[in-house]
C-alpha positions in Angstrom: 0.0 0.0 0.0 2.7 2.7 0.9 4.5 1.4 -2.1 1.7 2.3 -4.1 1.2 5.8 -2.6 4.7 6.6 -3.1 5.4 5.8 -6.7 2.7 9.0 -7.8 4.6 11.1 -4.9 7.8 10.6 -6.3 6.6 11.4 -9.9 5.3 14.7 -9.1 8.1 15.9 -7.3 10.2 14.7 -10.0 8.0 17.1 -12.2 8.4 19.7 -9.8 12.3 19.6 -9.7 12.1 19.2 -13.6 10.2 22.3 -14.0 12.6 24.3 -10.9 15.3 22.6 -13.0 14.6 23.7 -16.2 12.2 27.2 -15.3 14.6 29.7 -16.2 15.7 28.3 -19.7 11.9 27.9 -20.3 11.6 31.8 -19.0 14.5 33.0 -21.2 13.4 31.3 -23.9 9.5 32.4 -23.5 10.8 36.3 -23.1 13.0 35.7 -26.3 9.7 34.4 -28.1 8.0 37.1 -27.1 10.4 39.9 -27.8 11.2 38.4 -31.6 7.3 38.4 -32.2 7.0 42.2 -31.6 9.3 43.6 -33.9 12.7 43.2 -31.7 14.8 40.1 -33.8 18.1 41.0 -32.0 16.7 40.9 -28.5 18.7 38.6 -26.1 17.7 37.2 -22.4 20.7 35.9 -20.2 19.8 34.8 -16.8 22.6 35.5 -14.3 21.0 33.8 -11.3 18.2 31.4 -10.8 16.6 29.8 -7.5 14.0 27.8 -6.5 11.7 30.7 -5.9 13.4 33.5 -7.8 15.0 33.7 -11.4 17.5 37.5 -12.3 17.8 38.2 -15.7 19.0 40.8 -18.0 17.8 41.9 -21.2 19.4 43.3 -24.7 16.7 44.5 -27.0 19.3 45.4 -29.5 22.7 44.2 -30.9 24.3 47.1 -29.3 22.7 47.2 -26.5 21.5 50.5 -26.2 17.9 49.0 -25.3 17.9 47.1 -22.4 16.9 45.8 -19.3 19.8 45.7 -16.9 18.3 43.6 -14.2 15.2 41.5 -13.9 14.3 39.5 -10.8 11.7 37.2 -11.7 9.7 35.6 -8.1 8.1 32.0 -9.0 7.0 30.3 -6.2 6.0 26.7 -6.9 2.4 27.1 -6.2 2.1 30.8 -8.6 3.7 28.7 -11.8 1.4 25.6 -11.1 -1.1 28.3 -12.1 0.6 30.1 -14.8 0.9 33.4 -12.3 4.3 34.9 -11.2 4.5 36.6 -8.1 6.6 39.3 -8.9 8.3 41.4 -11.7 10.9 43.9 -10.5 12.8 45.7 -13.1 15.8 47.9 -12.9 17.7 50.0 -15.2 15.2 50.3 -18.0 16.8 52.0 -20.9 15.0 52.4 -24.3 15.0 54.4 -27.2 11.9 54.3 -29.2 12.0 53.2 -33.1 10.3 55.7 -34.6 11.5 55.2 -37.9 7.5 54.1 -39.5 8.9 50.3 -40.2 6.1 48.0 -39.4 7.6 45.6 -36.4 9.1 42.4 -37.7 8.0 39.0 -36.9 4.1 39.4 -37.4 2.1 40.0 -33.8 -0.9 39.9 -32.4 -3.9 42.3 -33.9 -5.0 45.5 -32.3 -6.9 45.0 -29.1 -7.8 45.6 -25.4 -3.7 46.3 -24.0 -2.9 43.1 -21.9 -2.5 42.2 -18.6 0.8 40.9 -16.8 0.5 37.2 -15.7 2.1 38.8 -12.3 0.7 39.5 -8.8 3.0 42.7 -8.9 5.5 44.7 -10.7 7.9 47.0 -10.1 9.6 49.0 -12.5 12.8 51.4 -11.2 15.3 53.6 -12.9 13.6 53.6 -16.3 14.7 56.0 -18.7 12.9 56.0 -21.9 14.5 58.3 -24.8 13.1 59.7 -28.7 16.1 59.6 -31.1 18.2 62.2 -30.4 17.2 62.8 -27.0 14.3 64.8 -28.0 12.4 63.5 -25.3 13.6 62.0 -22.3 10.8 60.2 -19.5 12.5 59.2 -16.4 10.7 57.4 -13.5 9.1 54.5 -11.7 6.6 52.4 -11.4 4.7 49.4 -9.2 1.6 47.5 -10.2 -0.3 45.3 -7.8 -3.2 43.6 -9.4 -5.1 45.8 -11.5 -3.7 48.9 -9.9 -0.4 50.6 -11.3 1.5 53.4 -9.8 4.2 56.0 -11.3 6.3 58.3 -10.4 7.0 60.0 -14.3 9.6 62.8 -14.9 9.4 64.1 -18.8 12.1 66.6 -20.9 11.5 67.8 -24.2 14.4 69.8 -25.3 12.8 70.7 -28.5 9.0 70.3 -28.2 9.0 71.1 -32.3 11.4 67.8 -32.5 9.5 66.0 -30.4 6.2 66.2 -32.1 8.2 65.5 -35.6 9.3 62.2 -34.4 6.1 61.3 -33.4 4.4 62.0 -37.0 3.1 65.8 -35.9 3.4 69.0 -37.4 3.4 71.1 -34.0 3.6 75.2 -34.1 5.2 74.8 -30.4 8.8 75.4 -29.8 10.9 75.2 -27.0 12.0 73.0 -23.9 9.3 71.0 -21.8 9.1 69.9 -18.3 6.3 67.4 -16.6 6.7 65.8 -13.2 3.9 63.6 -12.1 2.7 61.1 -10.0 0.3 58.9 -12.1 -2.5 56.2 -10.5 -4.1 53.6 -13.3 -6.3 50.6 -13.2 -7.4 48.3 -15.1 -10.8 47.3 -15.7 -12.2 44.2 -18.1 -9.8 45.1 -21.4 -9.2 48.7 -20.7 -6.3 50.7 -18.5 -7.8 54.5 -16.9 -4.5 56.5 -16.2 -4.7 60.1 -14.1 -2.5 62.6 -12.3 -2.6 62.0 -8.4 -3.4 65.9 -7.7 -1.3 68.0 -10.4 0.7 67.0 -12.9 2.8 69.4 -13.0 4.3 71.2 -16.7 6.8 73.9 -16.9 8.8 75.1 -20.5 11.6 77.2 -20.8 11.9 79.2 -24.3 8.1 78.3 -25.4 6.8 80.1 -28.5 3.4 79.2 -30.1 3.1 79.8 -33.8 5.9 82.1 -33.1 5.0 84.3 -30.5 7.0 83.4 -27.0 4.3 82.2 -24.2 5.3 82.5 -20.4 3.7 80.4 -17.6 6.0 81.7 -14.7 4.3 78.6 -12.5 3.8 76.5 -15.3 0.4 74.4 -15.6 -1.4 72.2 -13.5 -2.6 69.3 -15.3 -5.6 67.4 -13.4 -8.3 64.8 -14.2 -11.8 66.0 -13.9 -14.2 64.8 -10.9 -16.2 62.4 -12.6 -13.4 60.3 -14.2 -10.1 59.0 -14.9 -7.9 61.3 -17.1 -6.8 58.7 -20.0 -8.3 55.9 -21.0 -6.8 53.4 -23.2 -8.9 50.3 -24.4 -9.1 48.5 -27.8 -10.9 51.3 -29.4 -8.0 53.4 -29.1 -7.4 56.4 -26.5 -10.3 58.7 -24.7 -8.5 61.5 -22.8 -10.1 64.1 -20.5 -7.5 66.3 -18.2 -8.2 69.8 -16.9 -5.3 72.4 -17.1 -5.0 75.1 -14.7 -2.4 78.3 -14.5 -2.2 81.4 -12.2 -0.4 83.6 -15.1 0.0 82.5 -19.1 1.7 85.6 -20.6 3.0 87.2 -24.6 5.9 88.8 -23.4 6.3 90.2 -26.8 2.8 91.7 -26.5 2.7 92.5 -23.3 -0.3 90.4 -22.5 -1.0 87.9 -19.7 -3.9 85.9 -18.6 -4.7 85.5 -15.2 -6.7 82.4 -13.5 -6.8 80.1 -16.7 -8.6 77.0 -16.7 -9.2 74.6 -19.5 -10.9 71.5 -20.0 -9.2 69.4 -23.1 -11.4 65.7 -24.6 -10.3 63.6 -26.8 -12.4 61.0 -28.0 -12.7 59.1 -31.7 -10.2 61.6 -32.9 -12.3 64.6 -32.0 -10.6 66.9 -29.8 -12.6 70.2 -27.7 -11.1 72.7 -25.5 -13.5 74.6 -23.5 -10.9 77.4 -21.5 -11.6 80.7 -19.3 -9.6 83.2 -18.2 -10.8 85.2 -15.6 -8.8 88.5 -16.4 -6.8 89.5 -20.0 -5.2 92.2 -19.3 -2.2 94.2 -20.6 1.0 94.2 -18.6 1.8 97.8 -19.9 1.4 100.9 -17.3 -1.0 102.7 -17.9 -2.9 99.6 -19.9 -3.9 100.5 -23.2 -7.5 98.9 -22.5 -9.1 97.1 -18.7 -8.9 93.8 -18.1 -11.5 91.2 -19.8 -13.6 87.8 -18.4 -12.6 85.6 -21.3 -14.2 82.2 -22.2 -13.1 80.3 -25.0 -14.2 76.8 -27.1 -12.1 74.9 -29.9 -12.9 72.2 -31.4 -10.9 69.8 -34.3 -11.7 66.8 -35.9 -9.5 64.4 -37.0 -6.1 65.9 -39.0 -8.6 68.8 -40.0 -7.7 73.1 -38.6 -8.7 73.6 -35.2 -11.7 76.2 -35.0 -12.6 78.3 -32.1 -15.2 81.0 -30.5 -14.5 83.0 -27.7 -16.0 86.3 -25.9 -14.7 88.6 -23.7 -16.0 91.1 -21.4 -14.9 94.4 -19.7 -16.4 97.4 -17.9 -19.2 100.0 -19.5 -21.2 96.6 -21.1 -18.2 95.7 -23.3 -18.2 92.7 -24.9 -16.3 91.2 -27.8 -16.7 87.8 -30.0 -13.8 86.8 -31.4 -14.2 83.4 -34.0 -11.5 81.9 -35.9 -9.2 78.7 -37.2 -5.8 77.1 -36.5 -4.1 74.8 -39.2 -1.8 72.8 -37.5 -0.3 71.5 -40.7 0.8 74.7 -42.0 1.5 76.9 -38.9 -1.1 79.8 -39.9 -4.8 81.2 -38.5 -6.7 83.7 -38.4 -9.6 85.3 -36.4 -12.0 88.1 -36.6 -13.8 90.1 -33.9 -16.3 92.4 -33.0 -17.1 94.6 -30.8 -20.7 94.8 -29.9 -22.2 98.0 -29.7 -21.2 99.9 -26.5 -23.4 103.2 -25.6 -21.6 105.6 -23.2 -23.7 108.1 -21.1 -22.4 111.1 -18.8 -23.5 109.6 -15.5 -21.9 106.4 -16.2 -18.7 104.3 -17.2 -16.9 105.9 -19.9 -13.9 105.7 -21.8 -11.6 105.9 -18.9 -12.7 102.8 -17.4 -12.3 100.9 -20.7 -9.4 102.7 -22.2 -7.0 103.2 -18.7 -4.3 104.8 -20.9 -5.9 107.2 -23.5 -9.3 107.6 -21.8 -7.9 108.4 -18.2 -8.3 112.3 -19.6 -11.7 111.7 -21.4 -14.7 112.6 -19.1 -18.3 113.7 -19.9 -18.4 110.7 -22.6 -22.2 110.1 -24.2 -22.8 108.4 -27.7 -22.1 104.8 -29.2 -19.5 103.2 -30.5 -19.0 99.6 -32.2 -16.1 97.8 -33.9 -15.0 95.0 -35.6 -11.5 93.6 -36.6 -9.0 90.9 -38.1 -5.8 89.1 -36.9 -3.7 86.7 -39.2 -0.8 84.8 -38.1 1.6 82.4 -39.5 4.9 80.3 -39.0 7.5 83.2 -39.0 4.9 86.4 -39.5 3.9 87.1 -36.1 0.3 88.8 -35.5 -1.4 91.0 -38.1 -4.5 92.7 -37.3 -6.8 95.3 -38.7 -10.2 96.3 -38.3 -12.7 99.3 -38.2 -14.3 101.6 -35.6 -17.3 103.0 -35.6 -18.4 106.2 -34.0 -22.1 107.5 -33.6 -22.2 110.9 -32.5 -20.1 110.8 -29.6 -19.4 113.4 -27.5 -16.9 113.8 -24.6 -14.2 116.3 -23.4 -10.2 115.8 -23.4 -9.1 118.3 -21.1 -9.2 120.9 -22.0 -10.8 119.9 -25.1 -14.5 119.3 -26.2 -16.5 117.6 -29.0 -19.9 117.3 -29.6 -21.3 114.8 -32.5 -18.2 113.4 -33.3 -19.4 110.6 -36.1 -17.7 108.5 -38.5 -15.8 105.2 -39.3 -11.6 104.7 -38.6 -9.3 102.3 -39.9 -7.1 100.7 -38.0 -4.1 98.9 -39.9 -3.0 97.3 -36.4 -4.8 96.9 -33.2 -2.3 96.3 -30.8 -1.2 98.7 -30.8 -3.2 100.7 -32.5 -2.4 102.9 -35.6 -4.9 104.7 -37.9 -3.9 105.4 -41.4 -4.0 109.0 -42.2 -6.3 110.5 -43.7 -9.6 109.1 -42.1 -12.9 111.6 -42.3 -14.8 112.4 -39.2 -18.0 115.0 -39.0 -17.5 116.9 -36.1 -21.0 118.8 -34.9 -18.6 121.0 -32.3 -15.1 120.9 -31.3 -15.1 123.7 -28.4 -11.0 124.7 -28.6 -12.0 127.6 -27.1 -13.8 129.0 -30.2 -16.7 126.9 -30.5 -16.1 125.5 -34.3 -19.1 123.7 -36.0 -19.9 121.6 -38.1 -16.7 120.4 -39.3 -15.0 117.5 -40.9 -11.5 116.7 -40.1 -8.9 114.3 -41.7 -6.8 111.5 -38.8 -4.5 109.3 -38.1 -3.2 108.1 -35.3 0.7 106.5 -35.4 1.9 103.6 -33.9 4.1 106.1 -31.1 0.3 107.2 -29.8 0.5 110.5 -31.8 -2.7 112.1 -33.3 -2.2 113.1 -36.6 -4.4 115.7 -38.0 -3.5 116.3 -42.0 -7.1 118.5 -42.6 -9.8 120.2 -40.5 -12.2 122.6 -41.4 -15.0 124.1 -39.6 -17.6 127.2 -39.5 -17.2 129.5 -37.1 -18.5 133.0 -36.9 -20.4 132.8 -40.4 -17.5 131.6 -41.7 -14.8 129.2 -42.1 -11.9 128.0 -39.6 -9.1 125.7 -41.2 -6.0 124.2 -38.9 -2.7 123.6 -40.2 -1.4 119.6 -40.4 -0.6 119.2 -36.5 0.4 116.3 -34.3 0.3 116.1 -30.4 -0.3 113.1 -28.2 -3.6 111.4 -27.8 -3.6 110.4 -24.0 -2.2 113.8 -23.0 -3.0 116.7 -26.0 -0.2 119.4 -26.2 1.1 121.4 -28.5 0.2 124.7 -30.6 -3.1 124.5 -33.6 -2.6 127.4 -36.3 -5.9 128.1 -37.5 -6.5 130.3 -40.3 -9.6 132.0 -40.6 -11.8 133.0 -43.6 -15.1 134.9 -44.1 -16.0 135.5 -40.5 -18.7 137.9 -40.0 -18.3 140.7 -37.8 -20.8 140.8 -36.1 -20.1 137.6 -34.8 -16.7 138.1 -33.5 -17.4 141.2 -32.0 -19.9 139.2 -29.6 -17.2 137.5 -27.9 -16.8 141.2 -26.5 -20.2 140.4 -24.7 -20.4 144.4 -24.7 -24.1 146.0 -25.0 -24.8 148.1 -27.9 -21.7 146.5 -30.5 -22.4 145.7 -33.7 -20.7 145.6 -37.1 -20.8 144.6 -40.5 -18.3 142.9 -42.5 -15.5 140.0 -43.6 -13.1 139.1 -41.6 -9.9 137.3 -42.1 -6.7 136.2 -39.8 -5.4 133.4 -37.7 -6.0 132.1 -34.3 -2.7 130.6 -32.5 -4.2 128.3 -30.1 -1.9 127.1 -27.2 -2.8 123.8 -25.9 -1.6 122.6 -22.0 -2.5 120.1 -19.9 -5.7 121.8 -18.6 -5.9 124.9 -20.7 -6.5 126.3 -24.0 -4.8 129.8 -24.9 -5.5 131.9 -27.8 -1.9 133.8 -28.2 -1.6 136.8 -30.5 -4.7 136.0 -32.8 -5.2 138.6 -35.2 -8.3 139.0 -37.6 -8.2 141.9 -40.4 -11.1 143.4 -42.4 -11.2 141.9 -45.6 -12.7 145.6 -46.7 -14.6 148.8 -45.3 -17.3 148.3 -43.1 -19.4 149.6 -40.5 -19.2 149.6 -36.6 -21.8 151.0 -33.9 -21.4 151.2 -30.2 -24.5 152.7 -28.7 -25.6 151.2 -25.6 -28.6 152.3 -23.8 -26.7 152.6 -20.9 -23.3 153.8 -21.7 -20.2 153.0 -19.3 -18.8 155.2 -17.3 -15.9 155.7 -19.5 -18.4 157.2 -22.2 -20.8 159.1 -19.8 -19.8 162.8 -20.5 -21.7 165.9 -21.3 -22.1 166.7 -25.2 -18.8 168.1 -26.6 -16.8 166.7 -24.0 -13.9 163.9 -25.2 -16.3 161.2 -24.2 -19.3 162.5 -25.8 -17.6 162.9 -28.9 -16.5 159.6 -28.7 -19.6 157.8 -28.4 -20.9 160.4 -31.1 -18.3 159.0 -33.5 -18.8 155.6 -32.8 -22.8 155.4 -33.6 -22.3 155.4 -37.0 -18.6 154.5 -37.7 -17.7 153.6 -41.5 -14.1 152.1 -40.8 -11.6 151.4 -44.0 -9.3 149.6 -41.9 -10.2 147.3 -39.0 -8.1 145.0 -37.2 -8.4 142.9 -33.9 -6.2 141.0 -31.8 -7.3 138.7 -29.2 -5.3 136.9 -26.3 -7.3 135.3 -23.4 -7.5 131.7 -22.2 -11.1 129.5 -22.9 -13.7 129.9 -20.7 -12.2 133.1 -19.4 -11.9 136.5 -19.8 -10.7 137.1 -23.0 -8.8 140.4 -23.8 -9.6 141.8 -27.5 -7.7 145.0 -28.9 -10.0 146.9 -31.3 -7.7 149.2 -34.2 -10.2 151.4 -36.9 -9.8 154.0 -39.1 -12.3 155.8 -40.5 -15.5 158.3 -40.5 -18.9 159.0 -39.3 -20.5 161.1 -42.2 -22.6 162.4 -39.5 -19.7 163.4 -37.2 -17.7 166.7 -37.9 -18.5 166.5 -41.5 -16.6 162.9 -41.6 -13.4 164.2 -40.9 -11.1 160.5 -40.5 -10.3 159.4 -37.3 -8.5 156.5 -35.8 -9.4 154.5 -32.9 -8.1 151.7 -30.8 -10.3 150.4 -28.0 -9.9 147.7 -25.3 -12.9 145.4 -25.4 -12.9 142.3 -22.9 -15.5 139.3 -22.5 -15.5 135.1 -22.6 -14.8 134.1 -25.6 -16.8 131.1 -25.1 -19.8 132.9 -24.6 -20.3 132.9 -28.4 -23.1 132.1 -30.0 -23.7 128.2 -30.7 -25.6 128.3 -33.8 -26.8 125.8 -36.6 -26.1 123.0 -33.9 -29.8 122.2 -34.1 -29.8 122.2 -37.7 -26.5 119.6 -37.9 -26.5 117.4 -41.0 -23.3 114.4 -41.0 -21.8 114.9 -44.8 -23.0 112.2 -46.9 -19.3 110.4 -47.5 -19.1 110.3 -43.8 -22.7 108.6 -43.2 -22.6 106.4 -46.3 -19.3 104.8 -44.9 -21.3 104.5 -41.3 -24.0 102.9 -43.4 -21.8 100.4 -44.6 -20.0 99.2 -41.4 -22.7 96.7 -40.2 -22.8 95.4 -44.0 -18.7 94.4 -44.4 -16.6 91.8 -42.6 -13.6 92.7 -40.9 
């Protein structure tokens, strides 16, 4: 009986010891198998110890050797092989370079399907350095799987992003040096592997330029997975990706841009990638900024090897808001994108200019009217940003101290927007550009250059029953300074003498001269204006209650000046005026002449002080204010064009 229960004994431990015995040849040879069948024909296995429970091997992948395992410690317990499972993998000194030269692996394979699992209780992978040719990119780290849960510890370099992406078969409009440090958790469930970041990912670059403009994120990005599931997904039906990216500060250096508090949520799913991104605050990095920051939300979307497409809006102070749409080609390294400004109404008692504008509105106050806009940006590999676009105004009125317009309508050019530069020579209708002299109804000819310089070739307005013209000028826009030489033409004297605001003037006649005006920071001067009868005329000063300086008995000096000055015919008559805007204004009165009625019209000349606000002025034909048809057919037009 014993004899019979110990012949079956003895053959199964002779099995046992035949497959201890003969285990790591059969491992070596299984791994060699293996390697062959996936595309690596020079790949070696050499085991350099084996035991009972536990088999170290190292493995060449190559002839050279540059791909390799340098140590793997295989545990086999008895009991694990009698069921097919090892106990555990532990690899060190992983060093690979990828083959990324498009040749199909050798040696046939298995078809496509859901990624395998490891006949192993657990691995562990240390010191694993995984390369692109040329070092391109470099992924360092570590790794441990128990079960159907996997752990890594992953450090990535890029030193040439651009490089990167070509190896790996895409045309990327990145450049520079990339960083990520991570700590990944996956799992696998049924045929698929789910992969996230264990908190943030973390991805920093040095030197980054998109479709050639450099791109800062000073703390780099936080790359997350969302709440309500793993990150990456990768299953027979190829890879689903969802990961959330988050950065305090992603800035244009070059155009002195930044985003602040940027979040983005990037799927990826049968080839279809979307991007929906905010930024709570675009703002310009400049002092003063040239416009206030904006709330900006963005979408992209691209299909397959097609351009990426996007929407976004942004929105700032005063009811401001902007919609921008656009494309990408990824391919070809070029995009473009066009914008518009929805219509934005100012009124006095609320936000204006300033709050929108920091840098040329901060002197702009009292703004009412409507304004709209609409643009165009084009980039490309090696052509930075273009832009252009349009402006429209809608009787808008505001004052630049010490400057004020009234009904200033029309539509600008702009052949750049950042920053921005008007062409010369845009028209504008003016209803009333107070500079001191109220002018009005006038059309003036702009530009603005790219230093922030307005640059006025033409203007011409009515003033005083005639016509006011200024001399080409420049001066700044966020600050006005400078001297305007205007010319004067056809004024009616009447008209000019009422900036005397004396009781009883009048005259008759034409006018010519110019009008100096001296522009400050909060002041407007009228310096040494002259204005010459363009002929004879005739004056009259008699007030029905005369000044003191004319009160006099009849035949005294006095009364014999106010006799003369009743009925003056003058053949010469010149004024000069000095005075600052909104203030007394001091006006020199030189005549020569007759009264026929006054000592037989013996000639007499005169020269009288006369004094009074200039601004006090009549503001006529205001009410009856008609925008010159070139200027409203081009307003007409500005809803009807693209940008």
């Amino acid at each position: 009986m014993r004899a019979r229960v110990a012949i079956p004994v003895l053959m199964v431990g002779a099995v046992l010891l035949a497959v201890v015995a003969w285990w790591p040849a059969l491992l070596a040879g299984a791994l060699a198998l293996a390697l062959h069948r996936a595309g690596f024909p020079d790949a070696a296995v050499t085991v350099t110890a084996a035991g009972l429970s536990e088999t170290e091997i190292s493995l060449r992948l190559d002839a050279a050797g540059e791909n390799r395992i340098e140590r793997m410690t295989v545990g086999h317990p008895v009991g694990g092989l009698l069921h097919g499972r090892l106990a555990r993998i532990a690899v060190e000194g992983l060093r690979l370079t990828l083959p990324l030269d498009g040749a199909a692996p050798s040696g046939g394979g298995e078809p496509a399907g859901d990624p395998p699992g490891l006949p192993a209780d657990s691995v562990v992978v240390e010191d694993a350095v995984v390369t692109l040719p040329g070092g391109a990119l470099t992924v360092r780290g570590m790794a441990e799987s128990a079960g159907d849960a996997v752990t890594a510890i992953v450090a990535a370099e890029a030193g040439d992003l651009a490089a990167a992406a070509a190896l790996l078969g895409v045309e990327s409009p990145v450049r520079g040096a990339g960083r990520l440090s991570a700590v990944l958790r996956g799992r696998r469930d049924g045929g698929a592997w789910s992969l996230s970041p264990d908190g943030c990912a973390t991805l920093t670059a040095d030197g980054l330029q998109v479709a050639g403009e450099r791109v800062a994120a000073p703390k780099g990005l936080c790359l997350k997975a969302p709440d309500d599931g793993p990150a990456l997904v990768l299953s027979g039906a190829g890879l689903t990706a969802r990961l959330i990216a988050e950065s305090d500060r992603i800035a244009l250096p070059d155009r002195k841009l930044a985003a602040d508090g940027v979040a983005a949520t990037a799927a990826l799913e049968a080839g279809r990638l979307t991007v929906d991104a905010t930024a709570k605050a675009l703002r310009s990095t400049q002092g003063p900024p040239p416009f206030a920051p904006l709330a900006v939300t963005l979408r992209a979307e691209r299909a397959g090897d097609g351009p990426l497409s996007f929407t976004a809006e942004a929105k700032g102070p005063a009811g401001t808001v902007v919609e921008v749409t656009g494309a990408h080609d990824l391919a070809a390294g070029t995009g473009h994108a066009e914008a518009r400004l929805k219509p934005v109404t100012f009124r006095p008692d609320g936000p204006g200019p300033a709050q929108i504008f920091p840098r040329h509105g901060a002197h702009v106050s009292g703004a009412a009217g409507r304004v709209a806009g609409k643009g165009r940006l084009d980039w490309g590999r090696g052509g930075g940003l273009r832009s252009s676009g349009e402006l429209l105004l809608e009787n808008l009125s505001a004052t630049v101290s010490p400057v004020a317009v009234t009904g200033l309508s029309g539509v600008v050019r702009l052949s750049s927007l950042v920053p921005p530069v008007v062409p010369a020579g845009q028209v504008l209708a003016v209803k009333l550009l107070d500079v001191g002299l109220p002018l009005t109804d006038g059309v003036v000819h702009v530009g603005l250059k790219r230093s922030g310089r307005l640059d006025v070739d033409r203007a011409e307005w009515r003033w005083a029953g005639g016509v006011v013209r200024a001399k080409p000028f420049e001066m700044p826009l966020d600050a006005p300074r400078g001297t305007v030489e205007l010319e004067a033409e056809g004024l009616n004297l009447g008209h000019v003498l009422s900036i005397a605001a004396v009781d009883g003037l009048h005259g008759e006649g034409t006018l010519n001269g110019t009008l100096p005006l001296r522009i400050a920071a909060d002041s407007v001067r009228v310096e040494d204006g002259v204005l010459e009868a363009a002929g004879p005329g005739t004056l009259r000063y008699d007030p029905e209650l005369p000044p003191a300086f004319l009160e006099g008995d009849p035949g005294s000096p006095t009364g014999m000046l106010r006799g003369a000055l009743t009925d003056f015919r003058y053949d010469t008559l010149k004024l000069t005026v000095n005075g600052t805007a909104g203030g007394d204004m001091a006006v020199k009165l030189a005549i020569h002449g007759a009264n026929p009625t006054f000592y037989d019209g013996y000639p007499v000349a005169l020269n009288l002080n006369l004094s009074g606000a200039l601004d006090r002025i009549l503001r006529q034909s205001l009410d009856a204010y008609r925008i010159p048809d070139a200027v409203r057919d081009r307003m007409m037009e500005f809803d009807k064009t693209t940008p």
